[in-house]
N, C-alpha and C positions, 0 to 999 in steps of 0.2 A: 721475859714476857711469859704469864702461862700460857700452856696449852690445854685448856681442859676447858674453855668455855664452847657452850652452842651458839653457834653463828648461822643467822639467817641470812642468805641473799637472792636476791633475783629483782624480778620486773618492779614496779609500780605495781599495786594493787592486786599480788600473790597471798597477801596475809601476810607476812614476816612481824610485824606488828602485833596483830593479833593472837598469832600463833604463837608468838614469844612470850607473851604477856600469861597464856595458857602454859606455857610447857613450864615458868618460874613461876607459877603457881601449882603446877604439881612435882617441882623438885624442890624447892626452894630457896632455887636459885633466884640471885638479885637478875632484874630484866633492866635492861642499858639500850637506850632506845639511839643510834647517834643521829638522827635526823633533830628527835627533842633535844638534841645535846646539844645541838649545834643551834636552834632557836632558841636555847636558853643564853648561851654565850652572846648571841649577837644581837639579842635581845629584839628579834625580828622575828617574821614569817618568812619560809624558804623561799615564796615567791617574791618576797619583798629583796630577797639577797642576792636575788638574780639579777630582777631587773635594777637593782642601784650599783651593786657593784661586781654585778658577771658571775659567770659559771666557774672561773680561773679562780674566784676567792673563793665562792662554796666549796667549790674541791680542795683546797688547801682547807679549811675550815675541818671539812670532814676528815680527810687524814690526819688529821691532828685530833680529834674528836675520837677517832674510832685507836689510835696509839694511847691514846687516855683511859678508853672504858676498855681497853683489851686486857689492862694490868689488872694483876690479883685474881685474874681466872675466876673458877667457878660462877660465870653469868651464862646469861640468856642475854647474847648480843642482836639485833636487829639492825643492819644497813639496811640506807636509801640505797635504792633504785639501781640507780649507776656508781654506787661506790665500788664494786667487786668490777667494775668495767677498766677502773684507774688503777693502772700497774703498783704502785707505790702502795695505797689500801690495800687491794689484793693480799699483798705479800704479808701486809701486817695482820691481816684478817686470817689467812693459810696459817699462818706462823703461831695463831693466837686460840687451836681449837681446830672442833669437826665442824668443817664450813657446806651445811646445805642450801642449794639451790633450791628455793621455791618457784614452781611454773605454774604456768598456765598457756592457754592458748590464746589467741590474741583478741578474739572474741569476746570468754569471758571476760577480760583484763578490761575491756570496751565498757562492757555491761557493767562491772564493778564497779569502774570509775562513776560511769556517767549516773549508775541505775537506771536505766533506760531513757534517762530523758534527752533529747538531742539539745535541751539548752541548759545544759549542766556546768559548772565551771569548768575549762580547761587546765590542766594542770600545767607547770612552766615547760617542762621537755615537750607537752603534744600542741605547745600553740603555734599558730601559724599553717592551716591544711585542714585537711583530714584527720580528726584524731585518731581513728582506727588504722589509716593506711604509716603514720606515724609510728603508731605501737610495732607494726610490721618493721618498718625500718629499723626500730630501733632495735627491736629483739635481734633482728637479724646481725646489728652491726656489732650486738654483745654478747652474741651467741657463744665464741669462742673463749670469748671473760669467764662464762660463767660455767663455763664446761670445766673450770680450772676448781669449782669444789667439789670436794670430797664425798658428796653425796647427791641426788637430785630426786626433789618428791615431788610428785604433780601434783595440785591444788582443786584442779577442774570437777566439779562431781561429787567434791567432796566439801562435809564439814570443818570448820577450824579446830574440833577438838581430835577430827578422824584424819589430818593433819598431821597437829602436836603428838597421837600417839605415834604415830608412823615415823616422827625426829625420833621421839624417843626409844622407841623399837629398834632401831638402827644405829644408835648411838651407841644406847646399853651393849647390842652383839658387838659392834665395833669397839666398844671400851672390855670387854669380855673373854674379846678375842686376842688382844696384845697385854693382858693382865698374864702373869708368869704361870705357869703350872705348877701347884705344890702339892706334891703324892705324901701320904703316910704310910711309914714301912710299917712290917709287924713287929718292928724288934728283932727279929731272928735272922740268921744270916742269910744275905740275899741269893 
């Protein structure tokens, strides 16, 4: 598997999507989205694949999804939500690239979703409560998932392009700094 793709992860509604879609538009890198990978295969919507046949198949789906778009490197990978939360993705996600964390706080994640409206659709992981007090839980329960990448950029404050630079800023030093050193003598003895 390579190791040289950009892997987005974090919450619901960090930008991983968007930001991805920017960052392989200005490297040129192919962008692999596997939440669409996995609507395209099932020929559904994610909320559709939850509620017919569970969260146990999605997640199977997705790791197999995200072992599919990880080969041949050089992308701009985007995970759902909760796939860096599932041991198994993880490792294929670690193994496959520089995996950053996208955050946010749980507020704006609220706002994004809903865009302020309090009759906005709920998304499959916030139904059932509180969606805000939900995002709480949730972050809270993946918090130590997502501490497992390699990088972490806060979203909050910020634009999606003042984002994507900031992967790439971080990438480039990090791809920069395990590139070999190669010195030119002058010819003469040293």
């Amino acid at each position: 598997m390579a190791a040289d793709n950009i892997i987005l992860v974090g919450f619901m509604a960090t930008g991983k999507s968007h930001v991805g879609r920017l960052i392989s538009r200005l490297t040129g890198r192919r962008m692999a989205d596997i939440d669409e990978e996995i609507v395209r295969r099932a020929r559904k919507p994610i909320h559709r694949i939850f509620s017919e046949d569970g969260e146990a198949v999605f997640r199977a789906m997705e790791r197999h999804a995200a072992l599919t778009l990880c080969e041949g490197g050089n992308k701009v990978i985007s995970a759902g939500g909760g796939a860096f939360a599932q041991e198994l993705t993880r490792q294929v996600l670690l193994d496959s690239g520089a995996v950053f964390c996208l955050t946010a706080r749980p507020e704006t994640i609220h706002h994004r979703i809903t865009r302020g409206s309090p009759n906005a659709a709920v998304r499959p992981m916030l139904a059932g409560g509180d969606p805000l007090e939900r995002i709480r839980e949730l972050l809270e329960e993946r918090a130590e998932a997502y501490a497992h990448a390699h990088h972490t950029v806060a979203t909050d404050d910020r634009t999606p392009e003042q984002v994507a630079d900031e992967v790439l800023r971080i990438y480039e030093s990090h791809v920069n700094s395990v590139q070999p050193t190669i010195t030119q003598s002058s010819g003469g003895p040293q």
